[in-house]
N, C-alpha and C positions, 0 to 999 in steps of 0.2 A: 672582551677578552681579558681573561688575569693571568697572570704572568708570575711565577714565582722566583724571585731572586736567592738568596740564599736565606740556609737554615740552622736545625739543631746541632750541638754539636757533637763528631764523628765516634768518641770516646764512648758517648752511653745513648747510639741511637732513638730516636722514639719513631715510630710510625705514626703520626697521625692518618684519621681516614678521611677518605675525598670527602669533601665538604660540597654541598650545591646549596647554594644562593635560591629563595621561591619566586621573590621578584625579578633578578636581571638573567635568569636560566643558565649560569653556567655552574660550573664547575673545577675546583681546581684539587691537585695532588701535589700536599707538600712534598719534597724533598730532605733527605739527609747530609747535609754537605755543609762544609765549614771552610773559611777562607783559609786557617792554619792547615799545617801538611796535616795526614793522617796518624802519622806519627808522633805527633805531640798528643800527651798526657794529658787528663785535666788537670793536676796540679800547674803544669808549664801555660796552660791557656789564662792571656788575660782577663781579669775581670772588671767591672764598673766602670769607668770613662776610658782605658785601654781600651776595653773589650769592644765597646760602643765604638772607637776611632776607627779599629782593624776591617770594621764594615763599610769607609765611606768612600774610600778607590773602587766597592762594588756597585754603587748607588749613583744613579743621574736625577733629572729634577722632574720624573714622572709620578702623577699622584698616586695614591695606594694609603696601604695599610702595613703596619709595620707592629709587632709584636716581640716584648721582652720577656727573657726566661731567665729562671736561677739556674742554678748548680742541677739541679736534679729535673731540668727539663719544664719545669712549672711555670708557667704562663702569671705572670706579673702586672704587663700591662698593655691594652691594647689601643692604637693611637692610629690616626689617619692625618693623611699630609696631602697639603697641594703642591707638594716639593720634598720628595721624599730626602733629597743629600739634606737641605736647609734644614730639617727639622731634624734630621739625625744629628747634624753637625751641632745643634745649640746642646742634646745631651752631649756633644763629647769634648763639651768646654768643663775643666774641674770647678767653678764657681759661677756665683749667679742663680743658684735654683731655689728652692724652697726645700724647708726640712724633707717633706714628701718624698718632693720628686730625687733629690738627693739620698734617700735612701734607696730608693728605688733604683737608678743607676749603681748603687755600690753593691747590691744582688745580683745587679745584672752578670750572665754568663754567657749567653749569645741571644743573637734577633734571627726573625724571619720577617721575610718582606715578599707583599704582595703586591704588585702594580695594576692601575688598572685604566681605563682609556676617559675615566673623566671625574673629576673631583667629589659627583655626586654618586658614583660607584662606589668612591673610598670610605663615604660618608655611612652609607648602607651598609656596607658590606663591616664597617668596625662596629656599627650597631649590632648587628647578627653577632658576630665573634663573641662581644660583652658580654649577650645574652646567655649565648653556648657555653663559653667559659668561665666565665664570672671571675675574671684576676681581683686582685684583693688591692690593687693600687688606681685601679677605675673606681667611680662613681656606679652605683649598681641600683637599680630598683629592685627591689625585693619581695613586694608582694606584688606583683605584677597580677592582674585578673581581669575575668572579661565582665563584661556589667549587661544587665537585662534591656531588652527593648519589648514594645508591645507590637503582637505581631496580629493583622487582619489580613487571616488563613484565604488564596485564590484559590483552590483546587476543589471549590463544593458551592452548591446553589446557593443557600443561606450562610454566608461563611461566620466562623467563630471569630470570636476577639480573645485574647491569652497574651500570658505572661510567657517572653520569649530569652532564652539564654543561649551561648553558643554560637557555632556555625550558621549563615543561614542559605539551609540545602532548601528548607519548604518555602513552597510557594505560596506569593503573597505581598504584600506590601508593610514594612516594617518602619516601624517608630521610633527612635533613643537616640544615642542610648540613655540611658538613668541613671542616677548613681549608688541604686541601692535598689533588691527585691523590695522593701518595704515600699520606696516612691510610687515604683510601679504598682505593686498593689492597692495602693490608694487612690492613686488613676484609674485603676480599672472598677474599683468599688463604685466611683461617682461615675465614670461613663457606661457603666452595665443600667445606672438609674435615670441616664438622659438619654438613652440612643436604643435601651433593650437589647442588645445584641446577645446571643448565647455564648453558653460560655463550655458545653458540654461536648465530650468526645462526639467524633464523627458515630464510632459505634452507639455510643449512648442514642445518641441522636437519632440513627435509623430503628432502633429498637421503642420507642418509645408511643402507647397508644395512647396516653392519656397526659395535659400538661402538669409539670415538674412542679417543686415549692418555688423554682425561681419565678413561672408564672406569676402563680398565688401571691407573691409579693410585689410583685409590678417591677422585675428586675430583667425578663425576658418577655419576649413578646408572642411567644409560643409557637415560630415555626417548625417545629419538628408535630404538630399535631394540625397544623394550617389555619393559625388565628390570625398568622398574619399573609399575603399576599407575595411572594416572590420578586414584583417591581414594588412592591412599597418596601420590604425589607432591605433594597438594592438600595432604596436609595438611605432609609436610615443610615446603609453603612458608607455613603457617598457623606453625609454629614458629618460622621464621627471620623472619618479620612481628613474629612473638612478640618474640623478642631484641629486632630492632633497635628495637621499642616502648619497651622495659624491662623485659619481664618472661621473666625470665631464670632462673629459683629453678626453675620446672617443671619446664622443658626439661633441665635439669640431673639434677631428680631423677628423670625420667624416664629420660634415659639411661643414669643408674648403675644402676636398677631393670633395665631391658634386661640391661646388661652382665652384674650378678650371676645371671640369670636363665639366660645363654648359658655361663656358666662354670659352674653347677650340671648344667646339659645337657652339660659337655663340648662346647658346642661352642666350641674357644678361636680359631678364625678370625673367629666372627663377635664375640667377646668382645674380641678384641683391634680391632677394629675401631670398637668401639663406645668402649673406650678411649681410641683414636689421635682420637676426634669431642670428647669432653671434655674431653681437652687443649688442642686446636683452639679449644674454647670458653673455658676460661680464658687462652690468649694472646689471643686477642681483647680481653677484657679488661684484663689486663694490659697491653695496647701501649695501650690507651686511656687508661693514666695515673689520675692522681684521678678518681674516680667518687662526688662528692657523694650523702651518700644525702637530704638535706635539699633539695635543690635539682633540678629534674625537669628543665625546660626555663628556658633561660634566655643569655643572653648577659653574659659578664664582659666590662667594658667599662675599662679601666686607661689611665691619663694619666702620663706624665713628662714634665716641661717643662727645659730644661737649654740655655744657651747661646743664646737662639734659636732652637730647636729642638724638635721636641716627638715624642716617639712615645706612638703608642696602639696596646695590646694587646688583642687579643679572642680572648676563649675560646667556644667553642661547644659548651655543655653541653646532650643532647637526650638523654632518657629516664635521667635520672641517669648518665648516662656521659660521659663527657669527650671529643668527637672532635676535639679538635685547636686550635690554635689560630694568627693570623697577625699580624703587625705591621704598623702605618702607618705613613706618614712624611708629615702632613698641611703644607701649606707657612703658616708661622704668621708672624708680624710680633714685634718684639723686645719690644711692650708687650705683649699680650694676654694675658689671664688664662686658668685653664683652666676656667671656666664657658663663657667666648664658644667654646674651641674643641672641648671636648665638644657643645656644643649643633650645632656648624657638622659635626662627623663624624657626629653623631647621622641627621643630617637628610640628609644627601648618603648618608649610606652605607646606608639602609634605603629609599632613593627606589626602586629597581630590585630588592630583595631582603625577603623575607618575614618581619620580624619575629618573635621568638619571643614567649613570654606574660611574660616578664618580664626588664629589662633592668638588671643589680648596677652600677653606676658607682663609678669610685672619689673622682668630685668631684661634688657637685651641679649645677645646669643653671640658668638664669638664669628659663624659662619652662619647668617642669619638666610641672605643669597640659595644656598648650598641644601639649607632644610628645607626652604619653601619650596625649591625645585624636586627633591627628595618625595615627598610631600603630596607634589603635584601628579607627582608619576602613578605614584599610589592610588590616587584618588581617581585619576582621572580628568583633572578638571583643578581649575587655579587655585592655591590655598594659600592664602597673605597670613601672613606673619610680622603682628607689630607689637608695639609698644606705645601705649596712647598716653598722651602728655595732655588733656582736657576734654571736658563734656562727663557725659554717658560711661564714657566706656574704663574714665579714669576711675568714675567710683564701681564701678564694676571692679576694675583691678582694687582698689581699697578695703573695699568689703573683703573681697577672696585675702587680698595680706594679712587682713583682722583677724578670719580664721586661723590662717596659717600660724601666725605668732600665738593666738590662745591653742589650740591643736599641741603645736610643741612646746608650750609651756605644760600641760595636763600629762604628754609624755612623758618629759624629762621627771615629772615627779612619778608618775608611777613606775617608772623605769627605776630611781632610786627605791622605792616601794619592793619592785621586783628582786632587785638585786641583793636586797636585805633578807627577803623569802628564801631564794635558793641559797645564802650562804648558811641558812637556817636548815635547810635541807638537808646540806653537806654534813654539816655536825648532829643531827638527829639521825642522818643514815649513816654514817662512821664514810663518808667521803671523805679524798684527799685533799678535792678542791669542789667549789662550787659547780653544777651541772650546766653545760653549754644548752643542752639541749635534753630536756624529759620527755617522754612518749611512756601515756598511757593507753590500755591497752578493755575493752569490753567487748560482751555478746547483747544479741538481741534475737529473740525469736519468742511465738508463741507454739509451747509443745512441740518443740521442734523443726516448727514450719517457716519458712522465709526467712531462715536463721541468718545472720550477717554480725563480721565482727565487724571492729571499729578501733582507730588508734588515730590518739590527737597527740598533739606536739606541741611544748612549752619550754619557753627560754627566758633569755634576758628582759624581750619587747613583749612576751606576756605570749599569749596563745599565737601560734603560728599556723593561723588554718589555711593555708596555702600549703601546707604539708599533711593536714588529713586524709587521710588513709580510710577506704571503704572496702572490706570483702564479704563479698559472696561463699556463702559455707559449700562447697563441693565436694566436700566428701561420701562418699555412698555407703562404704559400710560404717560411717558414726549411728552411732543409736541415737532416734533421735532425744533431744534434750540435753545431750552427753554434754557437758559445759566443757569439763578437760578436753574430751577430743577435740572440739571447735579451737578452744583457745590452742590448742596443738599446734592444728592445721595454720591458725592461725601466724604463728609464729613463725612455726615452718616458710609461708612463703616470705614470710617480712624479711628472716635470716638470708633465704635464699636473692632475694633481691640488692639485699646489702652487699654481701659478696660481691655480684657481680656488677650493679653499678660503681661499687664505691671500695674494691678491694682492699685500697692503700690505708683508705679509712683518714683520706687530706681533703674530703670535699664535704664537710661537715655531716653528713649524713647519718652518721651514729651518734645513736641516743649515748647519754653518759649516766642513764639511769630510766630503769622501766619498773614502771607499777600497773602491777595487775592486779584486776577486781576480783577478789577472790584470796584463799585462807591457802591452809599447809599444803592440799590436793593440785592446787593451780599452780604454787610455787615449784610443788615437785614434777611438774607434766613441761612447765617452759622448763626447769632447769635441767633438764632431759634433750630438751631439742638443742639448748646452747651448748651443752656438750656434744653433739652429735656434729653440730657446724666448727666445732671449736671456737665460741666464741664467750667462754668465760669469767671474760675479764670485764665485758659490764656489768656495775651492779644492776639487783634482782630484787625488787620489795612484794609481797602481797600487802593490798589492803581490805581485810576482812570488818564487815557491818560491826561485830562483837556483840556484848550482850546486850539481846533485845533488837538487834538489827536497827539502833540508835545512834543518830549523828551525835558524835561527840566522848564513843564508847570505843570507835574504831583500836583494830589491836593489824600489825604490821608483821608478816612472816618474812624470814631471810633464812638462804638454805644452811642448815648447818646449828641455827641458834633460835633461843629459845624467842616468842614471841615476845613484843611489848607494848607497849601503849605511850603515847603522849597525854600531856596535862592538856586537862578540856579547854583551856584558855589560851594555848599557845597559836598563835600563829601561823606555826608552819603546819598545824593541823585544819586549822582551816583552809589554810594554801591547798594540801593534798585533797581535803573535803571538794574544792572549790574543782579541780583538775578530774577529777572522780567523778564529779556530777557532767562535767564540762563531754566528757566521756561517755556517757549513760544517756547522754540528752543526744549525741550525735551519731549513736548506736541505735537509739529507738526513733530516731527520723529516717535513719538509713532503712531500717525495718520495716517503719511504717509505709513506704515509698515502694518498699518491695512488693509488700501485700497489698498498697491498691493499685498495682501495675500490674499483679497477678488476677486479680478481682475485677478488674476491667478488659481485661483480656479476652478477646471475640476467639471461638475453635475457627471461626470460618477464617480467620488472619493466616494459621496456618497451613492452607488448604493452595495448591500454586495452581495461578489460573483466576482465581477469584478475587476480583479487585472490588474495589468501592462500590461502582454500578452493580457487578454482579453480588455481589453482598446484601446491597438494594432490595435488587429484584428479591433471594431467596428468603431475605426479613420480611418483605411485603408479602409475599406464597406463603411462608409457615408460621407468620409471627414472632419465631423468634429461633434463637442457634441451637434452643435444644430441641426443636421442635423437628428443623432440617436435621438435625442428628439422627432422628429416628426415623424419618419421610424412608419410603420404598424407591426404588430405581426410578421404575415410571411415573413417580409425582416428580422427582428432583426433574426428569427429562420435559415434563409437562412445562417446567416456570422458562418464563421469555427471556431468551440472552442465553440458556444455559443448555450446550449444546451437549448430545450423547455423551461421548469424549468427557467432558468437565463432568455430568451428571455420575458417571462412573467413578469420576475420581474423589469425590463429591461421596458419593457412598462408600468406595474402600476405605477414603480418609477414616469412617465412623464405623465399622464395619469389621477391618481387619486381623482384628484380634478375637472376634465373634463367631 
């Protein structure tokens, strides 16, 4: 139960909307209410340590969540307490705090407070809030993202093995997570060559009468044509379950057993084969780095603090082997210690992602109790949370700190790097001040087809791909090819979206400067739409190839004024080079992803009624989806499974328009 105590205040209401919690299922509705009469003005309302006192005759010592706002309703800072009075009452002493938090109370204009029935509620529920709001006086993680796992597909006789991201709705038994597509796909390179498993669509799969190249290289084993056996395949994938578990010692000696077995037979093709699979399995291995034998499952969790700045390193160690690991760059305040901002990464970064059973840090946590239990809830099942002082686990955390300190040292220089670029920008593009944030803007299609635009985002920390932007061209009467109408459309929804997430234009959201690929035609089709939204007052660059469609010729259109160019050696022409290409490359992977999602595409998919089995069957009756396209009533009624009723539907699907 959450319980809302008081709130914004009564002068410049805000409505927040009900809020629901995924893990503890409720629900709450803030209120508008303030301790002062109604009748006071915000000038008469006190602010900073007054303002913080006039709340604690409201407050008893139940835990919750407690959040500060400025003057204009804005969310500052969000804080959880096992004593809601005691933690209010330390802000509403005038001394004692740190520069931080000291400014932070002298913005303060009023709180709201949420109570809730146990300290690890308070704990949850301030993590969610950070995430939703993002106050500027919290510790915030920033690129927050989910990471791949390898997934071996339950829902088919011969199942596939594949590289898995996101949700996981499909059925199956999943591996990770990783710390990187690359890890993964390096894992799957070397176990497609120990295990054979396939790696081809279900549809691929049932269409196929003759085996693939992956056969012919010894990288499948060729059930979708019956080279291999249905209990021997079962159990290859009982093996490769094996590994990615841990247990790796069998499978090893088994196949050396094979091998010496085939080479006493003479038979040295199937011997050398069996060789080429445990070499497979020891680079596997090997590309995995330290492989703790002491530590099973676990997450190394590594802090450096340095300048203002802080990176966290995490390792992802799962079945005693090392799959990879990724760096933070959480946005931290110049005081904060590295208790507050491990506890603040802890809690934001396992909100959407599965906990392992044990989590090594390399600095202790404030309310260390409170996350484990947190944690546990989550998981299902106990998750320790320490901090190891010898052995195994110490240099475990060493190594991960190693990274962390070179990571943010590489940072903090390119970040000087950066910041020298956009001031570059500013004065090459007649800006007032340097861009917080640039967003470029390209198309991709062939002739028109699987057309998709594409916009990336660049700032101070260099590319922001946790803010790119993918669209699908919708338009129906563009011609196709039309590059202006695409980039129209394009813009169109990007404006439309800005407005309504981000009106005020206070939650970073707006670019402070857009370039678009393309010359005087592009510049005048976007500067059409940003009048039509009213949104003017960002700047607006073309950048056109120039003469020769030559890097290094590029010429720069701006509405109103005559085109120009930069010197071939400047810098900030490279920087734009660099953002342009950055753009063009995430335009035509978006495309390209389009077209063979199109190109893999079975007609019988969208046919309702016809699932896998019956799919089967019709592929094994006609050979293939254009063949049933064409089949008569009474052939489709002929194949097994496939009853009048679907046979009908089955032919209208292909038919209808005929």
């Amino acid at each position: 139960m959450v319980d809302v105590i008081c709130l914004v205040p009564d002068c410049q209401p805000v409505q927040p909307t009900p809020w629901n919690h995924p893990q503890l299922g409720y629900t709450f509705h803030p209120m508008t209410q303030h301790p002062d009469s109604p009748d006071d003005s915000q000038q008469n309302r006190p602010t900073g340590h007054a303002c913080v006192q006039s709340y604690l005759p409201l407050l008893d010592s139940s835990p919750g969540v407690y959040r500060m706002l400025d003057a204009e309703s804005r969310v500052l800072y969000v804080g959880k307490a096992r004593n809601l009075k005691a933690r209010v009452s330390n802000y509403a002493r005038p001394m004692g705090h740190s520069p931080r938090i000291a400014r932070m109370i002298s913005e303060t204009a009023s709180m709201m407070f949420l109570t809730t029935r146990t300290e690890t509620e308070a704990l949850l529920l301030e993590q969610n809030l950070i995430k939703q709001l993002k106050p500027k006086f919290n510790v915030l993680l920033r690129d927050d993202k989910s990471f791949p796992n390898i997934l071996v597909t339950g829902d088919h006789p011969y199942p596939m093995i594949k590289k898995h991201r996101g949700a996981k709705k499909e059925k199956g038994s999943y591996y990770g997570p990783f710390a990187s597509a690359g890890a993964v796909n390096r894992t799957l390179n070397q176990l497609q060559k120990v295990f054979l498993l396939r790696n081809c669509s279900d549809s691929m799969f049932d269409t196929r009468t003759r085996p693939c190249l992956q056969y012919q290289i010894k990288r499948c084993s060729g059930p979708c044509v019956g080279k291999i056996s249905e209990p021997d395949y079962a159990h290859t994938v009982k093996e490769a379950e094996d590994f990615l578990s841990g247990r790796t010692t069998q499978i090893q000696e088994t196949l050396a057993a094979q091998m010496a077995e085939a080479s006493e037979a003479m038979e040295f093709e199937r011997a050398a084969a069996l060789r080429d699979r445990i070499r497979a399995l020891t680079q596997v291995q090997t590309n995995q780095g330290i492989n703790p034998r002491g530590v099973a499952e676990a997450d190394i969790i590594a802090l450096h603090m340095e300048g203002g700045q802080a990176c966290v390193q995490v390792f992802f160690i799962r079945a005693n082997q090392n799959w990879g690991n990724q760096d933070f760059y959480p946005r931290v305040g110049a005081d904060v210690d590295e208790a507050e901002v491990l506890e603040a990464f802890i809690g934001q970064f396992y909100d959407t992602k599965e906990p392992p059973r044990m989590l090594l840090l390399s600095h202790d946590i404030e309310d260390r109790d409170l996350m484990e239990e947190a944690l546990s809830q989550k998981l299902g099942r106990k998750v320790e949370i320490a901090v190891p002082q010898r052995g195994e686990k110490v240099e475990l955390i060493e190594g991960a700190t190693r990274n962390a300190r070179e990571s943010l040292g590489r940072k903090m220089s390119e970040s000087a790097t950066q910041t020298k670029l956009l001031r570059g920008v500013a004065e090459a593009f007649g800006l007032d001040t340097p861009p917080e944030r640039i967003e470029v803007y390209d198309n991709s299609h062939i002739q028109g087809t699987n057309a998709v635009g594409a916009m990336i985002a660049a700032g101070p920390d260099g590319f922001m791909k946790n803010q790119y932007r993918k669209y699908n061209i919708k338009g129906e009467d563009l011609t196709p090819g039309d590059d202006f109408g695409m980039m129209k459309e394009v813009l169109t929804r990007r404006f439309k979206r800005l407005l309504k997430d981000d009106p005020d234009r206070d939650k970073g959201l707006w670019p402070d400067l857009l370039l678009i690929d393309g010359g005087a035609g592009q510049v005048s089709a976007v500067a059409e739409i940003m009048r039509e939204y009213g949104v003017e007052d960002v700047p607006m660059v073309g950048v056109a190839k120039g003469v020769d469609r030559d890097h290094g010729k590029e010429e720069f259109y701006r509405t109103g004024q005559r085109p120009f160019a930069l010197q071939r050696n400047d810098p900030v022409l490279y920087f734009v080079q660099r953002m342009r290409d950055e753009a063009h490359r995430f335009a035509i992977g978006t495309h390209r992803a389009k077209r063979a999602k199109s190109m893999a595409a079975n007609p019988l998919d969208d046919i309702a009624g016809v699932g896998a089995s019956r799919k089967r069957a019709l592929l094994a009756h006609f050979g293939s989806a254009k063949a049933v396209s064409r089949a008569n009533l009474a052939d489709l009624k002929a194949v097994e499974g496939v009853s009048a009723a679907l046979a009908e539907r089955i032919y209208a699907h292909f038919h209808e328009n005929g």
